[in-house]
C-alpha positions in Angstrom: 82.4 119.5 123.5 80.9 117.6 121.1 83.0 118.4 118.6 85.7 117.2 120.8 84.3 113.8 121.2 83.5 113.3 117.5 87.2 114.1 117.0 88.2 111.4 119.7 85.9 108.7 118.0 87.3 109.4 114.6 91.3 109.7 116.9 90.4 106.2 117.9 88.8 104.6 115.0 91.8 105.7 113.2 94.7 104.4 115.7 92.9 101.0 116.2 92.0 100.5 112.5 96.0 101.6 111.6 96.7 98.3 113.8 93.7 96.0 112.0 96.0 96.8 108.7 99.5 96.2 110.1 97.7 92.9 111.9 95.5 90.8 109.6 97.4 88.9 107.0 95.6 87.2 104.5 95.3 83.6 104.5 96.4 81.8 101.6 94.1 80.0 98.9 96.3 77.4 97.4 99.6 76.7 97.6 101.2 75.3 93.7 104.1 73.0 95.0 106.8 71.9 92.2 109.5 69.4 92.9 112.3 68.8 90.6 114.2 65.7 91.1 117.2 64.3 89.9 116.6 61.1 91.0 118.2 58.5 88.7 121.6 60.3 88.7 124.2 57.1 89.4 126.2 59.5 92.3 123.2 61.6 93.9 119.8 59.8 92.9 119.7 57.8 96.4 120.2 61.0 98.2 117.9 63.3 96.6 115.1 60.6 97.2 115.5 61.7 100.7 114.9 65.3 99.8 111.7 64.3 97.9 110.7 63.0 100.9 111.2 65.5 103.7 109.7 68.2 100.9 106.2 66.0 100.5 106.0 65.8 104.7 106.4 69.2 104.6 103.6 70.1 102.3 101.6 67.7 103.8 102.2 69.2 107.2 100.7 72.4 105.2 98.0 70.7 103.9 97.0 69.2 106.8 97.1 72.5 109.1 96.8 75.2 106.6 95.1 75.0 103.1 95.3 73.3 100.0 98.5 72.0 98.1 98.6 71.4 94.5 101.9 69.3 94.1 103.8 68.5 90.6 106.8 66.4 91.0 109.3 66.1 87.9 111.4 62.8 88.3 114.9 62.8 86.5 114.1 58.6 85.9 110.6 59.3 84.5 112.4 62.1 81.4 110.2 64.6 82.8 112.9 67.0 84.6 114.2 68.9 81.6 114.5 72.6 81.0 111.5 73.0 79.3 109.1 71.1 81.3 110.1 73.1 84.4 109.6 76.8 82.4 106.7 75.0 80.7 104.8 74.3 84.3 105.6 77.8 85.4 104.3 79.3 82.0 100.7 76.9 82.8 100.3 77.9 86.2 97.1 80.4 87.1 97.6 81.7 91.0 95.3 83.9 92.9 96.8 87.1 95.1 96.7 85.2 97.9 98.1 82.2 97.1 101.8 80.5 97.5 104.6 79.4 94.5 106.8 76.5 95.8 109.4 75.7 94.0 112.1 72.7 95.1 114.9 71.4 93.1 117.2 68.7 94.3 120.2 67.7 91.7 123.5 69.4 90.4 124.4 72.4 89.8 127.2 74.5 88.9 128.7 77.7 87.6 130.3 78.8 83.9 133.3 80.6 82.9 130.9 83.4 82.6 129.5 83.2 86.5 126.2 82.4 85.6 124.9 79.7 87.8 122.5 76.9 86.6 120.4 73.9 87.6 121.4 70.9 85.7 118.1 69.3 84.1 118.2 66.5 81.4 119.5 67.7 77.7 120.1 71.4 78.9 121.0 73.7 81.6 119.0 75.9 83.0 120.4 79.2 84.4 118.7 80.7 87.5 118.5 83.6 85.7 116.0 82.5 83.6 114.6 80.2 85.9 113.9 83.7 88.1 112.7 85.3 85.1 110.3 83.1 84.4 109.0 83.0 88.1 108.3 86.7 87.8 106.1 86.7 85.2 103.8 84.7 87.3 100.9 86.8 88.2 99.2 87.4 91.3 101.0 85.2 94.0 101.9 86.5 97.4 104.2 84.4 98.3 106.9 82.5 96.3 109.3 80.4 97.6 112.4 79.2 95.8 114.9 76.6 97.3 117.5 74.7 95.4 120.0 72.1 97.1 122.3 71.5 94.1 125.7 71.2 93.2 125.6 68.0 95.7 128.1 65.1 95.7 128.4 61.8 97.6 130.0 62.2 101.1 131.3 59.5 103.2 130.5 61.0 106.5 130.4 59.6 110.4 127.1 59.0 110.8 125.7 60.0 114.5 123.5 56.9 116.1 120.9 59.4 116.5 120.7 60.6 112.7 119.0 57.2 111.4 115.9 58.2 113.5 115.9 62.7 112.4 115.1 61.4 108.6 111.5 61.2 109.5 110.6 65.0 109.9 108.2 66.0 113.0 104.7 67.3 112.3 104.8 71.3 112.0 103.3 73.4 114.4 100.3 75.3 113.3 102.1 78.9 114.1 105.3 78.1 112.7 103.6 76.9 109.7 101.1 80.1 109.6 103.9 82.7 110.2 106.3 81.3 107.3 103.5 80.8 104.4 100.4 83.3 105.6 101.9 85.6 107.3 104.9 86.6 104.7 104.5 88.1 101.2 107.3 88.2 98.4 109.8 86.4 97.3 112.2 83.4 99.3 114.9 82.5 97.0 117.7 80.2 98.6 120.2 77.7 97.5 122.4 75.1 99.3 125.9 76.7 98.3 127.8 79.7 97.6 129.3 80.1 93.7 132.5 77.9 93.4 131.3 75.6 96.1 129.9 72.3 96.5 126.1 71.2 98.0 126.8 68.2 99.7 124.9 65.1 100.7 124.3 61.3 101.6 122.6 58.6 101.7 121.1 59.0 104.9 120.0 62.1 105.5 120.1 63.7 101.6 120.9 67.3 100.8 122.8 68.7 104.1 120.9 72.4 103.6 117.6 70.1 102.9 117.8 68.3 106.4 119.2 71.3 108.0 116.4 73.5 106.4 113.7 71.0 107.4 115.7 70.5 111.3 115.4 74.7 111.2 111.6 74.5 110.9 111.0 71.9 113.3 113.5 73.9 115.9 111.1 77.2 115.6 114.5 79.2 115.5 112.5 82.6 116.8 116.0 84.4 117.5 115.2 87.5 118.4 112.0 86.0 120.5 109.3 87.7 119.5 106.6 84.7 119.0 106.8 85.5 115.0 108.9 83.0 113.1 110.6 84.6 109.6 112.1 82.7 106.4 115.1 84.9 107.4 115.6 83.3 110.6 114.8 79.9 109.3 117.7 80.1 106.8 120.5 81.8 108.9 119.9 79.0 111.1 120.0 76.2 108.4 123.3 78.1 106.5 125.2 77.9 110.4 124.0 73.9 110.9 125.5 73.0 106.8 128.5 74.7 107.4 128.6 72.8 110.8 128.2 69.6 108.8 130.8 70.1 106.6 133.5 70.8 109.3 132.1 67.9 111.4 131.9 65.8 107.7 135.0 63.3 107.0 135.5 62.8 103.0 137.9 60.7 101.1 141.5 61.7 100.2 140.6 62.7 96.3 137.6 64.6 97.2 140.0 66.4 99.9 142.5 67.4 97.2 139.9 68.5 95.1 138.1 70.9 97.5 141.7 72.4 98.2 142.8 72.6 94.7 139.8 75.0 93.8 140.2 76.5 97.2 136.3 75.0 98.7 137.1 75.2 102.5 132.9 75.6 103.0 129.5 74.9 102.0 127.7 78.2 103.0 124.2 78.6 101.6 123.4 81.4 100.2 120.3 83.7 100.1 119.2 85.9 97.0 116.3 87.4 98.7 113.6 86.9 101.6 110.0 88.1 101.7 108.9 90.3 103.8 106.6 90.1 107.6 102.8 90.9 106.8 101.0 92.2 110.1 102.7 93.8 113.2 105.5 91.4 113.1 107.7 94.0 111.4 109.1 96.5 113.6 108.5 99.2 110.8 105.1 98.4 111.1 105.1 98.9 114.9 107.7 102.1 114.7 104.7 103.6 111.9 101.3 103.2 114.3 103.0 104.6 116.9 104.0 107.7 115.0 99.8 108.0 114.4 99.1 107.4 118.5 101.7 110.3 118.6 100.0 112.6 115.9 96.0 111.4 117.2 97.1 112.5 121.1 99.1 116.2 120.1 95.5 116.8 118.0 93.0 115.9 120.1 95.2 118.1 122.6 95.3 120.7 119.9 91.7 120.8 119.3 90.7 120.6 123.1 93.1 124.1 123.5 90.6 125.7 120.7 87.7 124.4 122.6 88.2 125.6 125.7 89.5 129.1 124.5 86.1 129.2 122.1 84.4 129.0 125.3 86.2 131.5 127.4 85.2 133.8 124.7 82.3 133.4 125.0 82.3 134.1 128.8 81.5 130.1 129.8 80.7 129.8 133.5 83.7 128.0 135.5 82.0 124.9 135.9 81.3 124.6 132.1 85.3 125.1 131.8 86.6 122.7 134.2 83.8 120.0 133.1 85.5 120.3 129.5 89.0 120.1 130.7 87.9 117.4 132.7 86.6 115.2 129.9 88.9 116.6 127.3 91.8 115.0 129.3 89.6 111.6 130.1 89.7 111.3 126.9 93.5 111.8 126.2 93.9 109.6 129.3 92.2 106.9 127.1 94.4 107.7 123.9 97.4 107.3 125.8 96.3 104.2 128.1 95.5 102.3 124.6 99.0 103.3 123.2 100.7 102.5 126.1 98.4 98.8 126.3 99.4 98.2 122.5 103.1 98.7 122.9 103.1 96.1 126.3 100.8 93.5 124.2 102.4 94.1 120.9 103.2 90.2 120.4 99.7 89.2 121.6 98.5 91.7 119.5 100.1 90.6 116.1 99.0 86.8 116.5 95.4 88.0 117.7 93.9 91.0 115.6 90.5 90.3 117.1 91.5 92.1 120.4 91.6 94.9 118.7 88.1 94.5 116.9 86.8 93.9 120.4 88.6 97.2 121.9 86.9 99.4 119.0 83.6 98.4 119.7 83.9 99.0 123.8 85.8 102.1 123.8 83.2 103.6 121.1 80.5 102.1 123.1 82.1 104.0 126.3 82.0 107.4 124.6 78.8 106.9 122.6 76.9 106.1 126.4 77.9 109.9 127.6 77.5 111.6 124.5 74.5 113.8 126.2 76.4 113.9 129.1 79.1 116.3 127.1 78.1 120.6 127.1 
């Protein structure tokens, strides 16, 4: 029997330590926060001053609840947004493993005869491509996020009463700000507008997939309700709010007969990639530590069966037999109460790992207590 428990400990130690894994995401050291702005361009240089704005209340909100932000801003009026001096910052930066890469760039953009879409910086383009290239050779970072409203053009638009007063951007929640920049790891790399379309905006409220990105995060869009907030859902709700505002948008007569002569009846943003859920958030993860509850329960069962036939060869009294069945399924009864309790508590569970630090230590404090008490 005491074989039996010392499997059960090790069963346990092995289910709950699975879900310490999936749960405990790493907190993040620094984030490096680059803003590129075009802000002295005659046509969008008002607007993208907005951007700027609602992007430095946004790392503040982060620096203010999370950890530390080290902020570069390239201004288009000070000669400092050009190609180089964005690939050159990149090249400069030193990152730890757990901390973040922001990148922002506000400004035009477009596409060549040869569909390769760029960023338009002063004296020469520069071509996502590279731009991407370049963001992978960084080392170590967790987390990098990349988010370009470009392509924009001035908009006469109806301007709601109530938009004047949604420029200022509402102090982040803790949790939304923890599940989107501690509790994700790869790469977030987003733009305001499909190939051959514009990225509009305006005076008031700046780059529409800007405000609507920023409205997204103070919404907490949790779609599928399940207390963890992804980039993913973040941006399907921003890309459904631009393409709202452009329907809802009036513009003038030439820009109309532009949009319909290169056949623009949209501004859909458009997503390259998303990182990925750390912790328990991620259905795979949940799908995978209940495959191990399954394969601790059928061995402990397994062992238990070679147990009690062990001791019915060696002629065991009765009593000895039903006092190890007894225990043997107490103890199963225990494996399958915790698996059942972690499936019910799953989104308590993902948001607070230390329940499950606490469960280790009682249950093995349980069996240790009636570890003479086993034959």
């Amino acid at each position: 029997m005491k074989t039996l428990k010392s499997v059960s400990v090790i069963a346990l130690l092995v289910i709950l330590m699975s879900t310490i894994v999936c749960v405990i995401s790493a907190d993040a050291q620094t984030v490096h926060a680059l803003l590129v702005i075009m802000d002295d361009d005659p046509r969008i240089g008002t607007n993208v001053k907005v951007d700027r704005k609602n992007i430095v209340q946004l790392l503040g909100s982060i620096e203010n609840e999370l950890c530390e932000v080290k902020s570069t801003t390239l201004l288009s009026s000070k000669d400092q947004a050009t190609r180089e001096g964005v690939l050159q910052w990149i090249r400069n930066i030193h990152t730890e493993k757990n901390d973040i890469l922001f990148i922002y760039y506000a400004g035009h953009g477009g596409m060549n005869e040869k569909n390769q879409t760029f960023l338009v910086t002063e004296g020469k383009w520069l071509f996502r491509s590279e731009l991407v290239n370049a963001i992978e050779q960084v080392k170590s970072p967790r987390l990098t996020l990349l988010i370009t409203d470009c392509c924009s053009s001035l908009v006469t638009q109806k301007i709601d009463p109530n938009l004047q007063s949604s420029r200022s951007m509402t102090r982040l929640t803790e949790k939304t700000l923890r599940n989107l920049f501690l509790e994700h790891q790869g790469f977030l790399h987003v733009t305001a507008a499909t190939e051959e379309q514009y990225g509009w905006s305006n005076v008031v409220t700046g780059g529409w997939f800007t405000k609507n990105l920023m409205d997204a995060l103070n919404s907490n869009p949790d779609e599928n309700r399940d207390s963890f907030l992804t980039w993913k859902e973040v941006f399907e709700t921003a890309r459904r709010n631009t393409e709202k505002t452009f329907s809802q948008a009036t513009f003038t007569t030439t820009q109309l007969q532009d949009m319909k002569q290169k056949g623009i009846t949209s501004q859909t943003p458009k997503a390259y990639s998303f990182p990925t859920p750390l912790g328990v958030g991620s259905d795979d993860d949940k799908e995978t530590v209940n495959y191990i509850f399954l394969a601790v329960v059928l061995f402990t069962l397994f062992i238990s069966i070679r147990i009690s036939r062990n001791l019915k060869k060696q002629y065991a009294s009765r009593r000895r037999l039903s006092s190890h069945r007894s225990k043997s399924w107490g103890i199963v009864a225990i494996e399958v109460l915790t698996w059942i309790l972690y499936n019910i508590f799953w989104t308590f569970v993902s948001s607070n790992w230390w329940v499950v630090v606490i469960s280790i230590v009682l249950i093995l404090i349980i069996l240790s207590r009636r570890t003479n008490r086993y034959a």
